[in-house]
C-alpha positions in Angstrom: 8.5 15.2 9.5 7.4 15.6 12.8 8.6 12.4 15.7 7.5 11.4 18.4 9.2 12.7 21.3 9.8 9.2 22.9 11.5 8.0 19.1 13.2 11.6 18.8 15.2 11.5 22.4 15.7 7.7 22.9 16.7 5.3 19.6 16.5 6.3 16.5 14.0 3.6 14.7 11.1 2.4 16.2 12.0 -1.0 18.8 10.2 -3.4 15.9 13.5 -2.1 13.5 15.3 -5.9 12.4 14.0 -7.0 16.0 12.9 -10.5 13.4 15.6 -10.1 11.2 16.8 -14.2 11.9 13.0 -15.0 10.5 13.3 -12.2 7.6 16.1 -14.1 6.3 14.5 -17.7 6.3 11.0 -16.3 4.9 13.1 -14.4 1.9 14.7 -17.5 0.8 11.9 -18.2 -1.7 12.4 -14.5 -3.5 16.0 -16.1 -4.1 14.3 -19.1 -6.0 12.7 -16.2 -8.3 15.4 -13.3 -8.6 19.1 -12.9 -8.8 19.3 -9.7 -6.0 21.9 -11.4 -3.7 21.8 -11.9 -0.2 24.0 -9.7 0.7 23.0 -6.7 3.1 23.2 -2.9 2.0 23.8 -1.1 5.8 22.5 2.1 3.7 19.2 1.1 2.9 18.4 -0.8 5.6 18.9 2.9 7.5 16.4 4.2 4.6 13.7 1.8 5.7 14.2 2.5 9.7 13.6 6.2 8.9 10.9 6.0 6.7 9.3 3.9 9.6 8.3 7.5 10.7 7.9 9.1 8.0 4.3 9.9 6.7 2.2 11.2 3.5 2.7 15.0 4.3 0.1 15.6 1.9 -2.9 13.3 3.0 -1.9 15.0 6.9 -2.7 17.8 5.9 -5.8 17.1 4.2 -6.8 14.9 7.1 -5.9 18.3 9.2 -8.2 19.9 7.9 -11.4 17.4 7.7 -11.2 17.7 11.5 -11.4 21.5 11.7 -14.8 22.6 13.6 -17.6 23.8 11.2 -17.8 27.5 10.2 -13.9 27.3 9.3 -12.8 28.5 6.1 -10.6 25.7 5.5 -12.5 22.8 6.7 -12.8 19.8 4.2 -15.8 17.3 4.3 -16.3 14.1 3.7 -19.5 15.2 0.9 -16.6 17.8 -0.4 -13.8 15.0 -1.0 -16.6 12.8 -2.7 -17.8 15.5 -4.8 -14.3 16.5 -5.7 -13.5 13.1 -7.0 -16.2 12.8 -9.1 -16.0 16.8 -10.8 -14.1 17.0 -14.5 -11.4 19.8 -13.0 -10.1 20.5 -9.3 -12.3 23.9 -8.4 -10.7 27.2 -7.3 -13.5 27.4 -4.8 -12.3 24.6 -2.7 -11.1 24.6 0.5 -6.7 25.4 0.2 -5.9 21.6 1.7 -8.4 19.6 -0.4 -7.4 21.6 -3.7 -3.7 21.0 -2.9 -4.2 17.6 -2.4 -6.6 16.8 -5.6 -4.1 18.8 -8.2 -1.2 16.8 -6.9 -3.6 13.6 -7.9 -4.4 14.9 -11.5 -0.5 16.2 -12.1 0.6 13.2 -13.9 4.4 12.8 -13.7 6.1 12.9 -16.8 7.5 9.2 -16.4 4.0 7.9 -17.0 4.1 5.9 -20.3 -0.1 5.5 -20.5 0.8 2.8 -23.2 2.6 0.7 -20.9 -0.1 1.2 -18.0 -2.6 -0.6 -20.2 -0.6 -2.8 -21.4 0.3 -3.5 -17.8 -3.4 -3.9 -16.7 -3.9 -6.1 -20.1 -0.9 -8.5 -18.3 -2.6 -8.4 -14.6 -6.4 -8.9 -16.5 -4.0 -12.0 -18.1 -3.4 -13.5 -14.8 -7.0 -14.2 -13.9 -7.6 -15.8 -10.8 -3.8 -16.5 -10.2 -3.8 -12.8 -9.2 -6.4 -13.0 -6.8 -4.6 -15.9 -4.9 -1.7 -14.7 -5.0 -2.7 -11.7 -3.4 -5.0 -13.2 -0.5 -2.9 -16.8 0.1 0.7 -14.6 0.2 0.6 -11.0 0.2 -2.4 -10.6 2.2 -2.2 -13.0 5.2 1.7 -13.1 4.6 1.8 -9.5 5.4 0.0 -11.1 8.9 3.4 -12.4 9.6 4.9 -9.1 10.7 3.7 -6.8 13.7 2.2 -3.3 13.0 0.1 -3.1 10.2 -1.8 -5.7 11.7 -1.8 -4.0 15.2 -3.3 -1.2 13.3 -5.9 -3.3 11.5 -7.4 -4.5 14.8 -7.1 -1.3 16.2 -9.3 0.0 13.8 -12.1 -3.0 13.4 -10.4 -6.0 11.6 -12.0 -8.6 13.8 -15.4 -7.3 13.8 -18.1 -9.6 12.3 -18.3 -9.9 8.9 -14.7 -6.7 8.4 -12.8 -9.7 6.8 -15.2 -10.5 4.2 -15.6 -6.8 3.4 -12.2 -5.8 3.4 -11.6 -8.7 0.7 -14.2 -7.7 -1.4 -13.3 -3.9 -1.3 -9.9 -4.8 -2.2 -10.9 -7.3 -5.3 -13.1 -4.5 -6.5 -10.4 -1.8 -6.3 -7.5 -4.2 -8.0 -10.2 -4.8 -10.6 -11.0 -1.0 -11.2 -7.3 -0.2 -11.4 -6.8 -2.7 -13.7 -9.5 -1.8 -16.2 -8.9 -0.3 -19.1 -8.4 3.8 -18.8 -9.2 2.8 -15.2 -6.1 5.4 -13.6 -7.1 7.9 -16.0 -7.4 11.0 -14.0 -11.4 11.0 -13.3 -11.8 7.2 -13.6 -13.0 4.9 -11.3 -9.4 3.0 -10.2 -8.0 6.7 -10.1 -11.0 7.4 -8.0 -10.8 4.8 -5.5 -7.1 5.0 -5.2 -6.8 8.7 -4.3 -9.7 8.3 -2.2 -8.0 5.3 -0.2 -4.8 7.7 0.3 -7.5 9.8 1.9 -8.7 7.0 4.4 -5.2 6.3 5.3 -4.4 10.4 6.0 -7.6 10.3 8.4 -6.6 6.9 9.8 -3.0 8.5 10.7 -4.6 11.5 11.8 -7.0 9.8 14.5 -4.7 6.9 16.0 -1.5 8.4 16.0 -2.1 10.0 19.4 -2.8 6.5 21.2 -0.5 4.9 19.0 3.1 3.3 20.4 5.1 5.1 17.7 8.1 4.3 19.3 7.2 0.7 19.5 5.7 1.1 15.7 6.4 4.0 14.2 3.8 6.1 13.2 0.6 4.0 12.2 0.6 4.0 7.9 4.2 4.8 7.8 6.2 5.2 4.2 7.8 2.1 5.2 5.0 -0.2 5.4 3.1 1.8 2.2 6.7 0.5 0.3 6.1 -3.2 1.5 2.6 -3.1 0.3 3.3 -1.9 -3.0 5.7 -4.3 -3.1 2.8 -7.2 -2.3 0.7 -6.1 -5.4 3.3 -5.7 -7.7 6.8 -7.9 -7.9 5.3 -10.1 -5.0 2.4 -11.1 -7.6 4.6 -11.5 -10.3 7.0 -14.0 -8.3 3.9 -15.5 -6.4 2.0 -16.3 -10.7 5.5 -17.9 -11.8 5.4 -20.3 -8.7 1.9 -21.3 -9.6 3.5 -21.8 -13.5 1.9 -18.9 -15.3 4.4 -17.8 -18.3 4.6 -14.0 -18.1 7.2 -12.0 -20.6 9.7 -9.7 -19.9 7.5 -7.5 -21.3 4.6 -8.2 -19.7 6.7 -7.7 -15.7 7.8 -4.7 -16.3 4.6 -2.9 -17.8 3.1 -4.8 -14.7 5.5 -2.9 -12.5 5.0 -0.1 -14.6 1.0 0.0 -14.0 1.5 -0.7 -9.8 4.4 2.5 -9.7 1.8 4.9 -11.0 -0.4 3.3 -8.5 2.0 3.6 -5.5 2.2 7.5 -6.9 -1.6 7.7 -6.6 -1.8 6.3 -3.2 0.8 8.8 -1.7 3.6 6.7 -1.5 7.1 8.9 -1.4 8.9 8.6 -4.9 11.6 7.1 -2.9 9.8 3.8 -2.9 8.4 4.0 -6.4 9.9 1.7 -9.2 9.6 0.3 -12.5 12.0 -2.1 -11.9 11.7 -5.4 -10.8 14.6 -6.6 -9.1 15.0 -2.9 -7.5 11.5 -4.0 -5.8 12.9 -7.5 -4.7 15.6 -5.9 -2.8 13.8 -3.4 -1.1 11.5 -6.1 -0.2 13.9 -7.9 1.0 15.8 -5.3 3.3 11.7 -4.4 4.1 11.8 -8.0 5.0 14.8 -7.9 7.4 13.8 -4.7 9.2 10.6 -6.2 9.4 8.9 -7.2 13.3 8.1 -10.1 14.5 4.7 -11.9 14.1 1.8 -10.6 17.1 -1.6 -12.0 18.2 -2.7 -10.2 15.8 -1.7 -11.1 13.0 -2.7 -15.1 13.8 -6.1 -13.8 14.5 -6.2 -11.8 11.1 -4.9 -15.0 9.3 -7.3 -17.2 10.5 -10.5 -15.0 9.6 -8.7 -14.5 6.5 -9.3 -18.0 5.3 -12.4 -18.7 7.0 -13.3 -15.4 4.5 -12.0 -17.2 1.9 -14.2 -20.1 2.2 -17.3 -18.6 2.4 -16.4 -16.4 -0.8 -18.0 -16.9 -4.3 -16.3 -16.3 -7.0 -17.5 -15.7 -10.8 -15.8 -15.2 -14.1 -14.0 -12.1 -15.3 -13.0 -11.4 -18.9 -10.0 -10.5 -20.5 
């Protein structure tokens, strides 16, 4: 992992590290309505979240590396080649060293993977219907708003252009549904397909900001951190955010959910530090995510607000089980 030098030779966590943590702790007090994780404060993890505030997805940098090499060199990756490579049956000897790295890491599925329990986890999120869908736009979405960075980020990069909103809420609706399809993170399928692609976007988006980026304000700009809090927003923040609205799941049906969203997190290049199965291990990292977590910026307010005006101009139709 590679710092900044301002980060390396001053502090040792970027400034926004528990700068909110007063606010963290009166915004977690619903999770305690839900779980039974305690309030109290492990010192050693909240140490784990600081440092992985600058720590990256070696594996998408690289790729991103190289899709910025000049044409002519051997190991330049293109946009064309990345979408070709997603859709092809194997990953090619032929291609270029850091695409083919990158692709056989997405096809190696880890030997935890339980593909019965990822359907049956998909089954229990295709069960939620429309719950999901608020959930994930009326909490984790714009309550993700409430924090400083990824926000920062979002502007930085368009999210208050005309009509951004909109398609960023569509895009995402389309990719929870193709992940939650049946044999939709198969290797090859189209959830799989739009996952590892998305890991891609977020290498490049790394790759071209970080240099203007205040990482020692920050952190670096998709940081392992931030990737762990929004895993944590699909998967034990949706279950939580469906039992407030009164939707019965099973045990059973939580932790194949969780199950289903690890295996995601996997996909998307999140470190297997941050990957779990189990749901009250995700509440409490949410909830030290939550007290190391920054304090609310402009951003974020303006993000909200298009957010819901989104919302209200969305149509929505009806999706089997």
């Amino acid at each position: 992992m590679t710092q900044s030098s301002e980060v390396r030779d001053g502090a040792r966590f970027p400034r926004r590290f528990r700068e909110a943590e007063a606010r963290g702790r009166k915004i977690a007090r619903a999770l305690f309505l839900f779980t039974d994780i305690g309030k109290e404060v492990d010192e050693a993890l909240m140490e784990r979240v600081g440092d992985a505030l600058l720590q990256r997805d070696e594996l998408g940098a690289a790729l991103a590396t190289a899709m910025r090499l000049p044409a002519g060199d051997p190991g330049r990756v293109t946009h064309a080649q990345l979408d070709q490579a997603l859709r092809a049956a194997d990953v090619s000897r032929e291609l270029p060293p850091a695409l083919r790295e990158f692709l056989e890491q997405a096809r190696t599925v880890p030997e935890w993977v339980d593909w019965d329990r990822v359907e049956r986890g998909a089954a229990a999120y295709r069960f939620l219907g429309r719950n999901s869908g608020d959930v994930l736009t009326l909490l984790s979405l714009i309550g993700g708003y409430r924090f400083g960075g990824p926000a920062d980020l979002l502007v930085l990069t368009g999210g208050l252009s005309d009509g951004t909103t909109l398609r960023r809420l569509g895009e995402t609706t389309k990719w929870s549904h193709a992940v939650t399809r049946a044999g939709g993170l198969r290797p090859g399928a189209e959830g799989w397909r739009l996952t590892v692609h998305v890991r891609a976007m977020h290498a490049l988006i790394n790759d071209r900001f970080e240099p203007r980026w205040d990482t020692e304000r920050w952190g670096r700009p998709i940081n392992q951190a931030d990737q762990a809090a929004t895993l944590g927003l699909f998967d034990s923040t949706v279950i939580i955010g469906c039992l407030g609205l009164g939707v019965r799941l099973t045990r059973a049906q939580r932790d194949d959910l969780m199950h289903l969203w690890r295996y995601v997190g996997r996909l998307m290049g999140v470190s297997p530090d941050w990957l779990t199965d189990v749901e009250d291990v995700r509440h409490r990292w949410n909830y030290h995510i939550l007290l190391a977590a920054g304090g609310q910026t402009q951003a974020g307010r303006d993000l909200a607000r298009l957010t819901l005006d989104a919302q209200a101009e969305r149509g929505f139709g009806h999706r089997g089980a």
